[in-house]
N, C-alpha and C positions, 0 to 999 in steps of 0.2 A: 633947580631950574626956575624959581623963582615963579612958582606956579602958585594959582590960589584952590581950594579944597574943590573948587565946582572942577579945573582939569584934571588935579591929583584923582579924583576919583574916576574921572575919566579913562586917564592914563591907566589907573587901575583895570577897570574895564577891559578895555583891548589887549593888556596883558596879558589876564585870564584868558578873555576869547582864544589870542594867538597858544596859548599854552595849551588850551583843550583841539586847535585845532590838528597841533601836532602831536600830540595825545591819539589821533581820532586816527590818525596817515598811518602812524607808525605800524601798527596789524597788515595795514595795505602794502606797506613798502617790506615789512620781512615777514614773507609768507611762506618764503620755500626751506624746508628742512632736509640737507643733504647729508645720506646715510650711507656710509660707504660697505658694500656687499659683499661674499664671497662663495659661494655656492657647495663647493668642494677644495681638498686643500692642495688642487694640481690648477682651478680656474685661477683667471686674474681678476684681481679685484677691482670694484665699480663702484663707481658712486651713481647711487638714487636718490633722484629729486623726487620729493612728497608735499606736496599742496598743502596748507594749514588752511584752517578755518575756522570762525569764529573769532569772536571780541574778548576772549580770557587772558592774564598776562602770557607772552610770549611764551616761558616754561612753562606754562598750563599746557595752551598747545600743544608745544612738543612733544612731551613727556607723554600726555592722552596719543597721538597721532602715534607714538613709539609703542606704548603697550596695546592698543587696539590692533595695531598689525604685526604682533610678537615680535619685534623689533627691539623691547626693553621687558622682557621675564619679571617679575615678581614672586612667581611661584612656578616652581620645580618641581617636576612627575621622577621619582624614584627610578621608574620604568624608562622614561627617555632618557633617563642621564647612562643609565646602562646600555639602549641603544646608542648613543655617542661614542660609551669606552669601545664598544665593540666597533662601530661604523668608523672609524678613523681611523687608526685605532688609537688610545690614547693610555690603552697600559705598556708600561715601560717591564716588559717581561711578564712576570706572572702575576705583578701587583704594581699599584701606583700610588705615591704616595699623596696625602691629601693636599699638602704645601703644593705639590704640582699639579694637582686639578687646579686649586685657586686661581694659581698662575696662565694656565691653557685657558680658561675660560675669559683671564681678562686682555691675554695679548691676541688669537687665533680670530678672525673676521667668521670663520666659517661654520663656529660654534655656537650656541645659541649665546644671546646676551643678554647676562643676568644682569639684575640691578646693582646688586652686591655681593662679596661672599657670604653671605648668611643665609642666602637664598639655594646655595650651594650645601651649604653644610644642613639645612634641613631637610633637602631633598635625599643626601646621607642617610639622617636619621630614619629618615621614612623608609626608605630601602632597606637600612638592618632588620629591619621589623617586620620584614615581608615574611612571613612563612613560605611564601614561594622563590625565595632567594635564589635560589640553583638556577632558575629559568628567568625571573625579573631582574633582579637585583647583583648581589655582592656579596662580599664576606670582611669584616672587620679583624684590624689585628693592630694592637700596641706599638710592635716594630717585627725585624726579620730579625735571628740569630746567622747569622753565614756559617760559623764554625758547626752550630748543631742541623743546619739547614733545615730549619721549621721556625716558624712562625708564631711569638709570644702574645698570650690574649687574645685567640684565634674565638671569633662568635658570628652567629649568624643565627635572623629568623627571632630575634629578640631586640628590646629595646636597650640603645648604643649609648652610652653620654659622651659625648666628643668633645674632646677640650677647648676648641676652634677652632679659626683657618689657620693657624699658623702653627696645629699639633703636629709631631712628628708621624701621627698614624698612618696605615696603607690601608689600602683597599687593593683585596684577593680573588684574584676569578675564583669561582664556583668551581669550578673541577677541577683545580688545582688544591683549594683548601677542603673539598670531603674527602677526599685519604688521611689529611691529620686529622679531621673533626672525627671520620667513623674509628678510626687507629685510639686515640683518645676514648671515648667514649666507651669501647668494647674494653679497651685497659681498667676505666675506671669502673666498670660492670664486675671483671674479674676480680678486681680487688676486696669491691662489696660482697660478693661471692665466696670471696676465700676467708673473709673477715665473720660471716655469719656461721660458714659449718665448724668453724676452729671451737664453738662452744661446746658446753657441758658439762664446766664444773659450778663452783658459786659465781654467782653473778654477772655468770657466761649467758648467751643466748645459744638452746638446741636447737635442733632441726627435728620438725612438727613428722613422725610417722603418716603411713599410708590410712587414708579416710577412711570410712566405713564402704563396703561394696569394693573397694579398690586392691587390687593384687598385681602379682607380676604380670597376669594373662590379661589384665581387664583394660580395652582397648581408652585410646586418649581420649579426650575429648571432641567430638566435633570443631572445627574452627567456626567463630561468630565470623558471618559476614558483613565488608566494612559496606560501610553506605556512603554514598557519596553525592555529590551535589550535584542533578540533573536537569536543572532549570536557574535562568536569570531574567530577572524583569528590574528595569530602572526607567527612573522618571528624573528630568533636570529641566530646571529652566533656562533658557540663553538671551544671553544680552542681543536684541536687534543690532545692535551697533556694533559688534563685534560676531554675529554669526558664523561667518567662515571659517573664524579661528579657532571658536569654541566644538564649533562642529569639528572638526580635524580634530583636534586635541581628543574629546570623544571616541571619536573613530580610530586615533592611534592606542590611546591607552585603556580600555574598553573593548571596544567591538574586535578588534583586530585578536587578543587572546582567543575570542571563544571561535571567530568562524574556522580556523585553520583546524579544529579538532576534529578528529572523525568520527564522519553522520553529523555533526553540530549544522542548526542550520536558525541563521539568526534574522529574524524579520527586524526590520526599524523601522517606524514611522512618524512621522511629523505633525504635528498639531500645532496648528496658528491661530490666537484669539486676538483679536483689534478692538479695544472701545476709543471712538474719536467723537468727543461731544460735542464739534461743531458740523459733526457729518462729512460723509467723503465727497466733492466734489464728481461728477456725471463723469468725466475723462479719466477719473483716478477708478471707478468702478467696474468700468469698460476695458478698461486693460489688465485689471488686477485679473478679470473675469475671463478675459482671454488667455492673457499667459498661463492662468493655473489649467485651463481648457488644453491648449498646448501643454503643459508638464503633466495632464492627464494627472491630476488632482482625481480623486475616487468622490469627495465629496467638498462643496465650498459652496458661497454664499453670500447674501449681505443682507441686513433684519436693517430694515425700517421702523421708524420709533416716535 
């Protein structure tokens, strides 16, 4: 344009400008993230407008705005995913297999939405591992036999190695797979049993006679009584910016086990610490101090420094 170095640079200039200033608009002009809803798998689905905020790239926002109101999962409780199978329901008879969890989880609106399967298949792992599997969790299994109708690599209450999202494995309700786990287990008890008294000759194992003091009249032993776990105390810290979520999450996979027990009786309470080192503002004091007055706060305050 047959310019000399004093416009070119000019030119420069306003470019930049114009460039930062639609840089600056952009956050302003797409701010709303619409996430479409589903509450139950009889409601109709909805789309939710969610406000963004903040100057981070657009995916920054989103993404924060999606997992701070459980919207986008990253990590999976063992325990809700087994309330799911059950609440929907989502086993396909007595079992499901893991290819079609993957699948429900990534087409159904009304199910939680995880980030990936992988977040699915460690939620899996966690749950084989429960010792309380019968009541939390699952039961793991290779594949079904139809013709022997029972279930190959049937485990539970141990740690699982799962091939992926895309193993052929299932997953076994609990009261369905302890008839073949206790059926198995007492077989293979019996086997060990008939394999130890069969000794006697060389290089056999015998069977140890009656101790000293011991006869046909001399009564069993007392049973040891089992002991069992009569108290829980936790402590966790929670994100301000995600409170409500974290609290529920708490409150479902936590508290909710112990209160339903009987005589269980579970106190919670709250403890808020603030340090702000430019000080709170007279109106931020004044309402903090009332609202917690109103929720009947047992104890609050503010230290002067």
């Amino acid at each position: 344009m047959n310019l000399d170095p004093h416009q070119s640079k000019q030119a420069e200039t306003q470019k930049q400008s114009a460039d930062g200033v639609v840089t600056a608009r952009i956050p302003e002009a797409y701010q709303w993230l619409l996430v479409p809803v589903q509450s139950t798998p009889q409601a109709t689905p909805e789309w939710q407008a969610m406000r963004l905020t903040g100057s981070d790239p657009l995916a920054v926002r989103a993404s924060r705005k999606l997992k701070n109101d459980e919207l986008l999962i990253t990590s999976f409780a063992a325990t809700r995913l087994r309330m799911e199978l059950d609440r929907v329901p989502l086993w396909r008879g007595d079992h499901v297999a893991l290819k079609q969890l993957v699948e429900d989880f990534g087409r159904y609106l009304y199910l939680p939405r995880l980030a990936e399967p992988s977040v699915l298949v460690e939620a899996i792992r966690d749950g084989l591992a429960l010792l309380t599997w019968d009541e939390d969790a699952f039961v793991y299994a290779e594949s079904f036999d139809e013709e022997a109708r029972r279930y190959r690599g049937l485990r539970g209450g141990q740690q699982v190695t799962i091939p992926g999202a895309g193993s052929p494995a299932l997953l076994v309700k609990p009261s369905v797979a302890r008839p073949q786990i206790e059926a198995e287990a007492a077989a293979a008890a019996g086997a060990t049993g008939a394999g130890v008294g069969a000794g006697g000759g060389a290089g056999g194992v015998g069977v140890a006679g009656p101790g000293p003091g011991a006869g046909p009249g001399a009564p069993p032993p007392p049973p040891v009584p089992q002991k069992r776990a009569r108290r829980f105390y936790g402590s966790v810290e929670l994100n301000p910016m995600r409170l409500g979520g974290d609290a529920g999450k708490i409150a479902e996979e936590v508290i909710a086990h112990m209160v339903g027990l009987p005589g269980a009786r579970v106190k919670v309470t709250l403890d808020i610490e603030a340090t702000m080192p430019e000080g709170a503002p007279d109106h931020v004091v004044r309402v903090v101090t009332e609202n917690g007055r109103t929720l009947k706060f047992s104890a609050q305050g503010f230290e002067v420094e």
